[in-house]
N, CA, C and O atoms as a Maestro MAE file, in Angstrom:
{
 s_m_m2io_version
 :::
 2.0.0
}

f_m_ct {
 s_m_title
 :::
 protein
 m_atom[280] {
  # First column is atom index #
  i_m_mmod_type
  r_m_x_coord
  r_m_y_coord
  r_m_z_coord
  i_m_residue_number
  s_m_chain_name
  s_m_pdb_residue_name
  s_m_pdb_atom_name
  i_m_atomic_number
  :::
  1 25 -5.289 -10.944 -2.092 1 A "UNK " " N  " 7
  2 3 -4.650 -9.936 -1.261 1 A "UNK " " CA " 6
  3 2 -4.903 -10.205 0.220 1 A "UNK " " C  " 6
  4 15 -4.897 -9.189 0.915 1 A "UNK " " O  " 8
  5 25 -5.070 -11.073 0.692 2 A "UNK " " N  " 7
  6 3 -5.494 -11.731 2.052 2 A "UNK " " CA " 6
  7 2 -4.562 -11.694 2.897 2 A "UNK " " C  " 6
  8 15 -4.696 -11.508 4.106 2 A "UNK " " O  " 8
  9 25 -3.241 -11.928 2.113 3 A "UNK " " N  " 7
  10 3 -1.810 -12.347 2.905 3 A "UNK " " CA " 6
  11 2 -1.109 -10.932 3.031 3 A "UNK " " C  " 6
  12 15 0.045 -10.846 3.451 3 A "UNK " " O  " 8
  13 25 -1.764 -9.956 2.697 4 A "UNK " " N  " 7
  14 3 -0.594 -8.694 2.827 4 A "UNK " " CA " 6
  15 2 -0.381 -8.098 3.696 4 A "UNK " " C  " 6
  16 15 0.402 -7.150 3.752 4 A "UNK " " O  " 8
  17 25 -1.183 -8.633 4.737 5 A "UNK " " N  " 7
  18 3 -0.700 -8.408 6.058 5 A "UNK " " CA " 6
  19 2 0.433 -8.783 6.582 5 A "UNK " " C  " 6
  20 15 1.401 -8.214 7.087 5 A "UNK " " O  " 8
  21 25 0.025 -10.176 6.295 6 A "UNK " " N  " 7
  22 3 1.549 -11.120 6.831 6 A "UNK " " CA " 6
  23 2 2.680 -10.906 5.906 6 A "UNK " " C  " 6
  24 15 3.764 -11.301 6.336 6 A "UNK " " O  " 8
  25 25 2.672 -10.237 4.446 7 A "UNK " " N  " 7
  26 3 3.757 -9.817 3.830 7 A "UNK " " CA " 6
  27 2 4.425 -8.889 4.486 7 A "UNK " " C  " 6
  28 15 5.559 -8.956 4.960 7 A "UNK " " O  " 8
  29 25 3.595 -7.936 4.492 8 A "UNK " " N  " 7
  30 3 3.795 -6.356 5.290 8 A "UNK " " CA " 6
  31 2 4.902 -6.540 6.608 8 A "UNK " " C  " 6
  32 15 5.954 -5.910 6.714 8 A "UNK " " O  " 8
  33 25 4.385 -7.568 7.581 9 A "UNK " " N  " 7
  34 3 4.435 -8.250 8.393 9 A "UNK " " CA " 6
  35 2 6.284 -8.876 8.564 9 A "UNK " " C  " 6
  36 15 7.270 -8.434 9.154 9 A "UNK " " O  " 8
  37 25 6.090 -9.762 7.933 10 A "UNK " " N  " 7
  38 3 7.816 -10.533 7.229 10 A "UNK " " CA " 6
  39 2 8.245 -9.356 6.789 10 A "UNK " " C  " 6
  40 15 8.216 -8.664 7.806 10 A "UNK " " O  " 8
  41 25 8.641 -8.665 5.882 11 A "UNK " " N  " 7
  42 3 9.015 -7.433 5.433 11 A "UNK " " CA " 6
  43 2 9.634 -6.693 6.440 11 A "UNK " " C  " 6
  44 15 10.837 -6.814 6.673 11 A "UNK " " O  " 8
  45 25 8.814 -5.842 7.130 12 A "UNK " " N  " 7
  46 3 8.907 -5.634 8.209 12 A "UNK " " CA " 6
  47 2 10.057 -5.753 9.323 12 A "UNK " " C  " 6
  48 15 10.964 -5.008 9.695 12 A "UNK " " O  " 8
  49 25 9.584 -7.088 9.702 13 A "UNK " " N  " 7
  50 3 10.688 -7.899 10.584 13 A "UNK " " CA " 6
  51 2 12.139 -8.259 10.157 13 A "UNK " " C  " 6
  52 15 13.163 -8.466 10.809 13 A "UNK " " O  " 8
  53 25 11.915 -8.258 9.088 14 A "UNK " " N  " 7
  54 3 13.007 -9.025 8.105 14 A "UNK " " CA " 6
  55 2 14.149 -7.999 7.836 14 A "UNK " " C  " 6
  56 15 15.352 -8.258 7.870 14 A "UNK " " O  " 8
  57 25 13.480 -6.583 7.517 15 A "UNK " " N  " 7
  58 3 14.275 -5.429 7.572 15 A "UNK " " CA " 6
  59 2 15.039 -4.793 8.874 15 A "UNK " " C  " 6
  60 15 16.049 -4.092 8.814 15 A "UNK " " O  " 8
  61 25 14.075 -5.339 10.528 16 A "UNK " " N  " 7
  62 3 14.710 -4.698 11.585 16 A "UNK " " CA " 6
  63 2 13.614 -3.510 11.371 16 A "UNK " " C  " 6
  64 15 14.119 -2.387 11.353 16 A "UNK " " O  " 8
  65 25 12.814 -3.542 11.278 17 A "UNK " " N  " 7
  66 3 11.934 -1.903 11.615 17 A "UNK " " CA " 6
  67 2 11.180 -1.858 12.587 17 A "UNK " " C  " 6
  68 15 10.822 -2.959 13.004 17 A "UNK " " O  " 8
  69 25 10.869 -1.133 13.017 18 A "UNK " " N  " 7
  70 3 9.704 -0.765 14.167 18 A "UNK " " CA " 6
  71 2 8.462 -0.471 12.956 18 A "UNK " " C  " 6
  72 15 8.622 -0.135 11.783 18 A "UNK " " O  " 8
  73 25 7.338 -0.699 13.621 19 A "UNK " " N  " 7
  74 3 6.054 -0.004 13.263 19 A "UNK " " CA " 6
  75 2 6.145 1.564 12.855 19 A "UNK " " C  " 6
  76 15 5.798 1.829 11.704 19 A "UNK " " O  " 8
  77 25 6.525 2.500 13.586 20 A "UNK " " N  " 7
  78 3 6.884 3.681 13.853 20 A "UNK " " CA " 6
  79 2 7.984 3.616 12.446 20 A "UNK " " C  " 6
  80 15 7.638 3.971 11.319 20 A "UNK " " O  " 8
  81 25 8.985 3.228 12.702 21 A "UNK " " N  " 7
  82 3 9.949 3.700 11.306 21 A "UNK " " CA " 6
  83 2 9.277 3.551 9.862 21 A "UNK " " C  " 6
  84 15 9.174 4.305 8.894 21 A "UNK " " O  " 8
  85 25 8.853 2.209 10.154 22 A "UNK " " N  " 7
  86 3 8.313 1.876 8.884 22 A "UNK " " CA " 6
  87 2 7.260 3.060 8.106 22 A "UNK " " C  " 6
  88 15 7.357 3.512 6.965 22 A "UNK " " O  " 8
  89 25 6.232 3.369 9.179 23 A "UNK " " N  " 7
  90 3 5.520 4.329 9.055 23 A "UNK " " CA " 6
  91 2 5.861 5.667 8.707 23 A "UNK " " C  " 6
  92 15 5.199 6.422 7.995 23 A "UNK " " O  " 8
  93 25 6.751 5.856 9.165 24 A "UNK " " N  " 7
  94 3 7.355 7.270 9.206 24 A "UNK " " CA " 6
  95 2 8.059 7.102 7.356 24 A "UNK " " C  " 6
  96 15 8.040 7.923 6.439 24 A "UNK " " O  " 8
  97 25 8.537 5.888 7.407 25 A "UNK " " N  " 7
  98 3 9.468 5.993 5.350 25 A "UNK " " CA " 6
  99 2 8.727 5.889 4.497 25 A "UNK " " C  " 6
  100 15 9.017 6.205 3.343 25 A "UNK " " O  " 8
  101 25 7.089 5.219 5.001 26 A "UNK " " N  " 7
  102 3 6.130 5.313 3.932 26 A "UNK " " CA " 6
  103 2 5.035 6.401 3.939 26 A "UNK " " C  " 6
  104 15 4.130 6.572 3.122 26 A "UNK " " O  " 8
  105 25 5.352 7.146 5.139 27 A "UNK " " N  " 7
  106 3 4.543 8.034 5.036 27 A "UNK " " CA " 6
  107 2 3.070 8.106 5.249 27 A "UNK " " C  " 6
  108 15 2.322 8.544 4.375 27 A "UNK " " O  " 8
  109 25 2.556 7.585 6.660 28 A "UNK " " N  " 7
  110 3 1.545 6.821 7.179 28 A "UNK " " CA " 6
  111 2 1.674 6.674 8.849 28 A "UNK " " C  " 6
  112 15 2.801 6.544 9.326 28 A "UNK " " O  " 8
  113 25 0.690 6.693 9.582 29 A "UNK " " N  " 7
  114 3 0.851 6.336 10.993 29 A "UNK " " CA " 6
  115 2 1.580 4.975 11.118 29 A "UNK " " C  " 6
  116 15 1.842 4.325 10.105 29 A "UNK " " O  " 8
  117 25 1.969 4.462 12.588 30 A "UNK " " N  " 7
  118 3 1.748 3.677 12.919 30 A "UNK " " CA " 6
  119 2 0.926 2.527 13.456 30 A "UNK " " C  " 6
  120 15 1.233 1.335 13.460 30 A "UNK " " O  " 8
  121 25 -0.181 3.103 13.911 31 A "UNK " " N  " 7
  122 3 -1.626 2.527 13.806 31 A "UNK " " CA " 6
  123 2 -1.683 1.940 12.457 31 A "UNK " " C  " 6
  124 15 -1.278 0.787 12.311 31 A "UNK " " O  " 8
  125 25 -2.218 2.714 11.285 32 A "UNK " " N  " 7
  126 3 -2.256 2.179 9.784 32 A "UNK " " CA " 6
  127 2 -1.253 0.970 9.699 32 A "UNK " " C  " 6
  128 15 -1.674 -0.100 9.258 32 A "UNK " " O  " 8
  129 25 -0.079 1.080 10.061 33 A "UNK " " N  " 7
  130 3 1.044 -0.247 10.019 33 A "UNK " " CA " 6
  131 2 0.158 -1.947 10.723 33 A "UNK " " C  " 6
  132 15 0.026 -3.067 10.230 33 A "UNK " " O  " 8
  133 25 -0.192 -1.445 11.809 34 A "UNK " " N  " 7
  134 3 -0.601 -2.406 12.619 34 A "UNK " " CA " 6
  135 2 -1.968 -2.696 12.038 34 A "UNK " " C  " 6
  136 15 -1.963 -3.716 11.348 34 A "UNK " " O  " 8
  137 25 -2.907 -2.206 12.107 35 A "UNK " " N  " 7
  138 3 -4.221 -2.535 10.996 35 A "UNK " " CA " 6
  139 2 -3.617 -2.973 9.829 35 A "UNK " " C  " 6
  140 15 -3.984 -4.130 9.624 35 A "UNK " " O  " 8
  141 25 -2.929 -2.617 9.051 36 A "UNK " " N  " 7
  142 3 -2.619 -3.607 7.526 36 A "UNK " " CA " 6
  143 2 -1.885 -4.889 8.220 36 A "UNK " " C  " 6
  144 15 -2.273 -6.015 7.909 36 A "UNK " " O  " 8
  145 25 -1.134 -4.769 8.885 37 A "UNK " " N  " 7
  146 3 -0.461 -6.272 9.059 37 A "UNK " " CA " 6
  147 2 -1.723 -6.948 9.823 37 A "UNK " " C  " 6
  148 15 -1.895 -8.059 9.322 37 A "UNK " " O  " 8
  149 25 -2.477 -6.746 10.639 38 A "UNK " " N  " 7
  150 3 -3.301 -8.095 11.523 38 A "UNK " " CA " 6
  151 2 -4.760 -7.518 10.242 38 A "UNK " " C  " 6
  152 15 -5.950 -7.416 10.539 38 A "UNK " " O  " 8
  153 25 -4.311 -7.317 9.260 39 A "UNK " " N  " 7
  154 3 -5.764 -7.428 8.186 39 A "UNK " " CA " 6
  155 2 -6.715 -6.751 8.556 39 A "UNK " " C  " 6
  156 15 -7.719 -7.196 8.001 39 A "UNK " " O  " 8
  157 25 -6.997 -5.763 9.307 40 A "UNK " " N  " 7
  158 3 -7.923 -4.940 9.885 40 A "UNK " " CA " 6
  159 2 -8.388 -4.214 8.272 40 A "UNK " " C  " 6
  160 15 -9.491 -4.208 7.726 40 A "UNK " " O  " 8
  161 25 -7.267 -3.723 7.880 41 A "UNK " " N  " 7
  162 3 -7.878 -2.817 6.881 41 A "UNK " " CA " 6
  163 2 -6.384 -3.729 5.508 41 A "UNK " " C  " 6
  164 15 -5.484 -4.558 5.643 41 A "UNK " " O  " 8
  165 25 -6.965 -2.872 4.313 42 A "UNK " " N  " 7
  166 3 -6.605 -3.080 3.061 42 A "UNK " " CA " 6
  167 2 -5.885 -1.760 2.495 42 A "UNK " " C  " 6
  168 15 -6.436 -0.663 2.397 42 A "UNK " " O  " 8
  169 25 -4.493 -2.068 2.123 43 A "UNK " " N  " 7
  170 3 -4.399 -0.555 1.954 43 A "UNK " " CA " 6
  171 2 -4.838 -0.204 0.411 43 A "UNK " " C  " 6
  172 15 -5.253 -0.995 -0.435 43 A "UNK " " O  " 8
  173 25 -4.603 1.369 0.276 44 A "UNK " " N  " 7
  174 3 -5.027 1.828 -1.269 44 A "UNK " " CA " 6
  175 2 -4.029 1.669 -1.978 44 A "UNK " " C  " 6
  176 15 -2.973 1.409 -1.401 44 A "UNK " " O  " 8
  177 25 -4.050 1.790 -3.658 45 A "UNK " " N  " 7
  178 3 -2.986 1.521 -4.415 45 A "UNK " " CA " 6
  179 2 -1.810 2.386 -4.076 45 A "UNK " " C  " 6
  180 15 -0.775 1.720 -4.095 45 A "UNK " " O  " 8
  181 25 -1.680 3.254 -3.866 46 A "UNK " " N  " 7
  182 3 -0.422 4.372 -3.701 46 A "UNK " " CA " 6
  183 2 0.377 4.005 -2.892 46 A "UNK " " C  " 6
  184 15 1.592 4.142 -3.032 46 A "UNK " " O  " 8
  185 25 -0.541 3.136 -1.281 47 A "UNK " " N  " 7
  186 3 0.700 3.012 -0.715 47 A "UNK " " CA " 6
  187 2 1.044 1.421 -0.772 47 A "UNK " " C  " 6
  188 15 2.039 1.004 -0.178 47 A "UNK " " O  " 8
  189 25 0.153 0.506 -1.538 48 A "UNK " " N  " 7
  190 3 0.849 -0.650 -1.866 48 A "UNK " " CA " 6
  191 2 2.181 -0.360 -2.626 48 A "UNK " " C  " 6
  192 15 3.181 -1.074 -2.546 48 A "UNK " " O  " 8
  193 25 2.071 0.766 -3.366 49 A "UNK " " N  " 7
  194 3 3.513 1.310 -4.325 49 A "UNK " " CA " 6
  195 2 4.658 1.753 -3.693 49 A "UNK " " C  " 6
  196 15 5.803 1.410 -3.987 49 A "UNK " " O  " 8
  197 25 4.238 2.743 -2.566 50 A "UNK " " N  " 7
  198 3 4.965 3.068 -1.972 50 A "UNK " " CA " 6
  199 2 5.940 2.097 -0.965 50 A "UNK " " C  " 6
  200 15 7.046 2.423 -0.533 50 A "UNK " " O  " 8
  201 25 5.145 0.665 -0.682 51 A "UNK " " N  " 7
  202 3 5.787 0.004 0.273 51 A "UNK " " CA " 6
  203 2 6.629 -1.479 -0.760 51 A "UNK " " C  " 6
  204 15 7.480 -2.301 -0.418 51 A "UNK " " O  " 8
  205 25 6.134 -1.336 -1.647 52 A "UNK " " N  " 7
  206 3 6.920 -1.850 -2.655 52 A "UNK " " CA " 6
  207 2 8.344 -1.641 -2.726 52 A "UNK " " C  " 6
  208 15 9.349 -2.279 -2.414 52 A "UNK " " O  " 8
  209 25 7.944 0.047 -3.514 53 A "UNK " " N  " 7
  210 3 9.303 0.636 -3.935 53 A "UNK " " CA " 6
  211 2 10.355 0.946 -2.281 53 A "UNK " " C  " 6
  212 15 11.574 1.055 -2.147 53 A "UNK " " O  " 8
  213 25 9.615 0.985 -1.602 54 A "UNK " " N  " 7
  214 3 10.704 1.141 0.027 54 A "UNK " " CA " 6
  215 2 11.252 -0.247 0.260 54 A "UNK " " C  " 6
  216 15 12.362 -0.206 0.790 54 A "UNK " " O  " 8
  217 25 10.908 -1.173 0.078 55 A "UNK " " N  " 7
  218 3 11.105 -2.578 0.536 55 A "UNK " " CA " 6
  219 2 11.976 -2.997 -0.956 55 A "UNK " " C  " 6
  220 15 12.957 -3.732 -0.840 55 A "UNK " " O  " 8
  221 25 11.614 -2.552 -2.186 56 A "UNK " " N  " 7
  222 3 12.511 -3.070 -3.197 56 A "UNK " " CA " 6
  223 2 11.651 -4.373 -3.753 56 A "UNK " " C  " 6
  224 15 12.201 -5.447 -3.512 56 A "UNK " " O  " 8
  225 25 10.464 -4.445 -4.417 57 A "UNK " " N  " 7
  226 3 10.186 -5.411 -4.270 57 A "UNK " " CA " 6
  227 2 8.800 -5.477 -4.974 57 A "UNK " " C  " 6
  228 15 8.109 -4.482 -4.753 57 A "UNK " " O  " 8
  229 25 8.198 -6.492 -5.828 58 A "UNK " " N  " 7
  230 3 7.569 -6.177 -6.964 58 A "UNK " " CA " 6
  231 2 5.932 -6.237 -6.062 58 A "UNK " " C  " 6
  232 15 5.534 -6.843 -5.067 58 A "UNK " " O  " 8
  233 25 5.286 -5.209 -7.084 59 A "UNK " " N  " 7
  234 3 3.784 -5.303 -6.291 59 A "UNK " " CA " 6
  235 2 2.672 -6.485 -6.965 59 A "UNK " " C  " 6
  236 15 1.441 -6.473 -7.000 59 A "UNK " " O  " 8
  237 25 3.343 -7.160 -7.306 60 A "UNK " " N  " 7
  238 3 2.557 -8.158 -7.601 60 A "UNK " " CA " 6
  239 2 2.693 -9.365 -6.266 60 A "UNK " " C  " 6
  240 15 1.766 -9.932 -5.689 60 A "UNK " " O  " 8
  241 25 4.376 -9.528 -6.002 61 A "UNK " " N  " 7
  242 3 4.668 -10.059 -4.949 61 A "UNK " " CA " 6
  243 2 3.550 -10.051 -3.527 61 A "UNK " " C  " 6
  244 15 3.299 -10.982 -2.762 61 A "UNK " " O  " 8
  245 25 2.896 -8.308 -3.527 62 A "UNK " " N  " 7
  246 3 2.733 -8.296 -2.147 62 A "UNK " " CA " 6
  247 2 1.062 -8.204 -2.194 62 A "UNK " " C  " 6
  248 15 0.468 -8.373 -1.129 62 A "UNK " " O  " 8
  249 25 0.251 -7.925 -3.479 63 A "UNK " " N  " 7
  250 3 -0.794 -8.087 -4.060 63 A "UNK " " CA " 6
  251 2 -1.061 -9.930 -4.091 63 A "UNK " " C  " 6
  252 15 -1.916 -10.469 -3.389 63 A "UNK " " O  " 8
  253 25 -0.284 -10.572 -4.899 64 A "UNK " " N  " 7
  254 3 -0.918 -12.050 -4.878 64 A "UNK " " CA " 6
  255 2 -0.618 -12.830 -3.942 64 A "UNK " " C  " 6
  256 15 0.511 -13.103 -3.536 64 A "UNK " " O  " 8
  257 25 -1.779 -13.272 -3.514 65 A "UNK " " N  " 7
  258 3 -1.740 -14.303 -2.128 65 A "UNK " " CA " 6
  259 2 -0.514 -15.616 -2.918 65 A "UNK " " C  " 6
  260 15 0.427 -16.119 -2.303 65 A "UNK " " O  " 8
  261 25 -0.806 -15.849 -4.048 66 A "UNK " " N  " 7
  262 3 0.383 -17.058 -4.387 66 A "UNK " " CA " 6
  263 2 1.834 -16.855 -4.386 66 A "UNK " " C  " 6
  264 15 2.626 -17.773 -4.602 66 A "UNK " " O  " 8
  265 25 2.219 -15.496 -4.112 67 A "UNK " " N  " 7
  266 3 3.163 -15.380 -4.512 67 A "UNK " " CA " 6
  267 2 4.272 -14.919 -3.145 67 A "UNK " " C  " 6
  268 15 4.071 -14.105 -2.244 67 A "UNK " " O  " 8
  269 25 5.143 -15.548 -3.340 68 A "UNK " " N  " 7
  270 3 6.098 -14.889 -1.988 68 A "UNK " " CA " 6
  271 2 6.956 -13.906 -2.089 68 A "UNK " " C  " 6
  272 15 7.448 -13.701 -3.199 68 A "UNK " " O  " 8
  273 25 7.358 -13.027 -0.905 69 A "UNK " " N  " 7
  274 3 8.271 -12.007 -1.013 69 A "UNK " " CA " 6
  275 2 9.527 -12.526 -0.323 69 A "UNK " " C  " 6
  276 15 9.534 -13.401 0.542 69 A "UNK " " O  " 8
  277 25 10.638 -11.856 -0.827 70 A "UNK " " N  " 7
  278 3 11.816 -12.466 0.070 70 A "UNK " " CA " 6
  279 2 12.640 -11.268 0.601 70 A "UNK " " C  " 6
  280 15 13.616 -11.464 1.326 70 A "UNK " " O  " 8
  :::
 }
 m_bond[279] {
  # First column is bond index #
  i_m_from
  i_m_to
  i_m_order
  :::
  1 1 2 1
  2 2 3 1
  3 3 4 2
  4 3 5 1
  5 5 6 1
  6 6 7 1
  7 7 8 2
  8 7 9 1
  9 9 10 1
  10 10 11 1
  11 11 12 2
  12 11 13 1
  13 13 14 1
  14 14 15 1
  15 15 16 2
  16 15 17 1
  17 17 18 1
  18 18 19 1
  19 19 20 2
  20 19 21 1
  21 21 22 1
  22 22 23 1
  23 23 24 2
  24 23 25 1
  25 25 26 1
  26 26 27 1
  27 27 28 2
  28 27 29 1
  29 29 30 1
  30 30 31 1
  31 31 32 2
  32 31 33 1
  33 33 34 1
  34 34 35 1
  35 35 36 2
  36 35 37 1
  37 37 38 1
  38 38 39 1
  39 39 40 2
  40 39 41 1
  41 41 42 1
  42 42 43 1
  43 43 44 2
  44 43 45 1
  45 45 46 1
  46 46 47 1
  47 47 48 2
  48 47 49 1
  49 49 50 1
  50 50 51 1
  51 51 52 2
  52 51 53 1
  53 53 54 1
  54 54 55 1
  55 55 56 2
  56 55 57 1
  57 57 58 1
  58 58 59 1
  59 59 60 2
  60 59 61 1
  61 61 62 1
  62 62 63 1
  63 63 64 2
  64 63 65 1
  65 65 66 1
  66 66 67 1
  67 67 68 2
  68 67 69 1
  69 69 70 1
  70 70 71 1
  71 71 72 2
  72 71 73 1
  73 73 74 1
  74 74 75 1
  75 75 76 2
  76 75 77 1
  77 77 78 1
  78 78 79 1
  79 79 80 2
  80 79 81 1
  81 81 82 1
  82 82 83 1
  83 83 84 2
  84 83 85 1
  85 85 86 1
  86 86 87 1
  87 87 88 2
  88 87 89 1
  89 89 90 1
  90 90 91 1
  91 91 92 2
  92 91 93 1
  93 93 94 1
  94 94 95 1
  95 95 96 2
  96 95 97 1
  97 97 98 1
  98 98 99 1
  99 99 100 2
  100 99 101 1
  101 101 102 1
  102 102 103 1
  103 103 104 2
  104 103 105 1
  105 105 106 1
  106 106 107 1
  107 107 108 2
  108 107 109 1
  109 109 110 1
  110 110 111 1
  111 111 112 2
  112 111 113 1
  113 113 114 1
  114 114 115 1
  115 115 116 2
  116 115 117 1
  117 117 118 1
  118 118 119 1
  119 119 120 2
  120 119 121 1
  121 121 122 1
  122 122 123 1
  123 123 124 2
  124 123 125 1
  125 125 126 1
  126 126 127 1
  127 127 128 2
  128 127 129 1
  129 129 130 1
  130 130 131 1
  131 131 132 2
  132 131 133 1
  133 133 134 1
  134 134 135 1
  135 135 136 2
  136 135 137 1
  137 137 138 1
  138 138 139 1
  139 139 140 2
  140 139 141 1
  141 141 142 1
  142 142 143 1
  143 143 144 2
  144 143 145 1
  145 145 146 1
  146 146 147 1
  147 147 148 2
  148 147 149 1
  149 149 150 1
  150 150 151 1
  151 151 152 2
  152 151 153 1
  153 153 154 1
  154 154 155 1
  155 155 156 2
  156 155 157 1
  157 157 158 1
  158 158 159 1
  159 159 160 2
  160 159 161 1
  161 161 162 1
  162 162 163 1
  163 163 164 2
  164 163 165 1
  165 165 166 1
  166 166 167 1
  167 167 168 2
  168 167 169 1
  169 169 170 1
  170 170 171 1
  171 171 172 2
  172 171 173 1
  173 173 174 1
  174 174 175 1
  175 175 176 2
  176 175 177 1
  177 177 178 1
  178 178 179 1
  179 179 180 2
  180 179 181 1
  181 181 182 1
  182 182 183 1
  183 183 184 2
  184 183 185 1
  185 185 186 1
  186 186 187 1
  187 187 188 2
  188 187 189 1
  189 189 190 1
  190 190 191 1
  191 191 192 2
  192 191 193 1
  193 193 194 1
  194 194 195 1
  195 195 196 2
  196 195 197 1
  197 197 198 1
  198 198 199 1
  199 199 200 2
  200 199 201 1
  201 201 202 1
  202 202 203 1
  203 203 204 2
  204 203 205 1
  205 205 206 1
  206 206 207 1
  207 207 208 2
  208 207 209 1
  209 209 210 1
  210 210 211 1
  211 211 212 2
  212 211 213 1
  213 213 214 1
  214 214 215 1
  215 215 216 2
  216 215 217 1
  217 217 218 1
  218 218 219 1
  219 219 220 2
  220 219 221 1
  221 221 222 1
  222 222 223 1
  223 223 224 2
  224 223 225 1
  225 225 226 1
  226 226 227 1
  227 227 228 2
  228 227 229 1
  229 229 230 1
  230 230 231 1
  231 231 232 2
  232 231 233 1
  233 233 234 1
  234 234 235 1
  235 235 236 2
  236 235 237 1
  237 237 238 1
  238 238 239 1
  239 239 240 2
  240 239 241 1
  241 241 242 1
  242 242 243 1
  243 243 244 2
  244 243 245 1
  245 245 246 1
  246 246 247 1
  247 247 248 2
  248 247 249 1
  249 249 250 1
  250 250 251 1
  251 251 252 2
  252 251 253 1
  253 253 254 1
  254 254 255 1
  255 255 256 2
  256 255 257 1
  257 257 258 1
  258 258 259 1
  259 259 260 2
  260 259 261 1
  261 261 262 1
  262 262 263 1
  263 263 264 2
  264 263 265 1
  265 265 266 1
  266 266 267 1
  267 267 268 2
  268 267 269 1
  269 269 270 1
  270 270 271 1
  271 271 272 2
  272 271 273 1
  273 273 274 1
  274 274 275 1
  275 275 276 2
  276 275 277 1
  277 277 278 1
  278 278 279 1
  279 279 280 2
  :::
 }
}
């Protein structure tokens, strides 16, 4: 789970979001956005789910460092 920053990260960008939006659809600051992407912190299971199911996109994808998201 090392890379879920930089998933979070691509995701993110990839969609066109701000920090702020993103935050606001998952239900979370924007601070929290920026600490999970530069790896500061790790998030809890609920909102690995939550940013899953917003992004469309399996949580194993954003859980395993081997695995890529598209």
């Amino acid at each position: 789970m090392r890379r879920f920053g930089e998933k979070l990260y691509f995701l993110r960008t990839k969609h066109s979001l701000s920090t702020r939006k993103l935050a606001e659809k998952v239900q979370i600051s924007h601070t929290q956005i920026r600490r999970l992407e530069n790896g500061v912190r790790l998030p809890a299971a609920d909102l690995v789910l939550r940013i899953a199911d917003f992004f469309g996109v399996d949580v194993n994808q954003l859980m395993r460092d081997e695995l890529e998201v598209e």
